[in-house]
N, C-alpha and C positions, 0 to 999 in steps of 0.2 A: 504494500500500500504506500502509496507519495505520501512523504511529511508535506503538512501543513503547511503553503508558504502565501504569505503577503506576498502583491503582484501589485505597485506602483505604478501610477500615471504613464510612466514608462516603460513600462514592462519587465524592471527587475524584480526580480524575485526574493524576499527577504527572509529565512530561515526563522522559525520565532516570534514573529511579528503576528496579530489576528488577520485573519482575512476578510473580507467584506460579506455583508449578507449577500449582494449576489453574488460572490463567487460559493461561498457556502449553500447558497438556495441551488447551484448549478451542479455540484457536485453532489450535493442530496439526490437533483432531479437526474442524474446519469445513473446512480445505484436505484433506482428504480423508487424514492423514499418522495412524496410530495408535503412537505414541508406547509404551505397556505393549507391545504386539507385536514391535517394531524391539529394543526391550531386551530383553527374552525371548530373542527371537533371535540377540542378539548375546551374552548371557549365555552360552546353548547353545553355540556356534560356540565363543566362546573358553574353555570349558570342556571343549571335543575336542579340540583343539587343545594346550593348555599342562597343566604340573603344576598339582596341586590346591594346592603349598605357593606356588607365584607366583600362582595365581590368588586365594588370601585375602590376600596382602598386595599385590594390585593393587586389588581390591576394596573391600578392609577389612574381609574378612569372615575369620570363625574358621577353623582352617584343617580342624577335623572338618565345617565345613557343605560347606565346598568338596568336602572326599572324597565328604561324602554326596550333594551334586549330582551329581558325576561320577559316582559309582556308579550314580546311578540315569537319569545319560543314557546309563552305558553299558548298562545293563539292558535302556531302551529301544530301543535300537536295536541291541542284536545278537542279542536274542532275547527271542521272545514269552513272556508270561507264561503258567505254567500253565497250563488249561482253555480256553485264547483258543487257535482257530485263525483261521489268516489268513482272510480274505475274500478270493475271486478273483471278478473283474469279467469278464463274458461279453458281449461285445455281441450 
């Protein structure tokens, strides 16, 4: 496996140094790992899971966003939106 290397404006490579989230999001996305997806998910999960007021100062987000996330994963998942009926699957 390649060590880790910072990759400067110019393209030297620096042994030790961190690397940038996109180079790290890219190397995630070549091992087959998606990175935005994993966080999403664990966003969700821990947003079902705990209070909206632990979950903005775990985060560090406001604490009206966190309500408004929750609100609207609870939305999601316990009931369909208006005009939207479920799709049932027939083999």
């Amino acid at each position: 496996m390649d060590a880790i290397l910072y990759v400067d404006r110019t393209g030297v490579q620096w042994p030790g140094w961190p690397i940038s989230t996109t180079q790290l999001t890219q190397r995630l996305n070549n091992l087959g790992i998606r990175p935005n997806q994993a966080r999403s998910t664990a966003f969700f999960q821990l947003a079902t899971e705990i209070p909206a007021a632990i979950l903005a100062r775990t985060l560090g987000i406001h604490t009206d966003v966190a309500v408004a996330r929750q609100c609207l994963i609870r939305r999601g998942l316990g009931q369909p939106r208006r005009g939207i009926q479920p799709t049932h699957y027939e083999p």
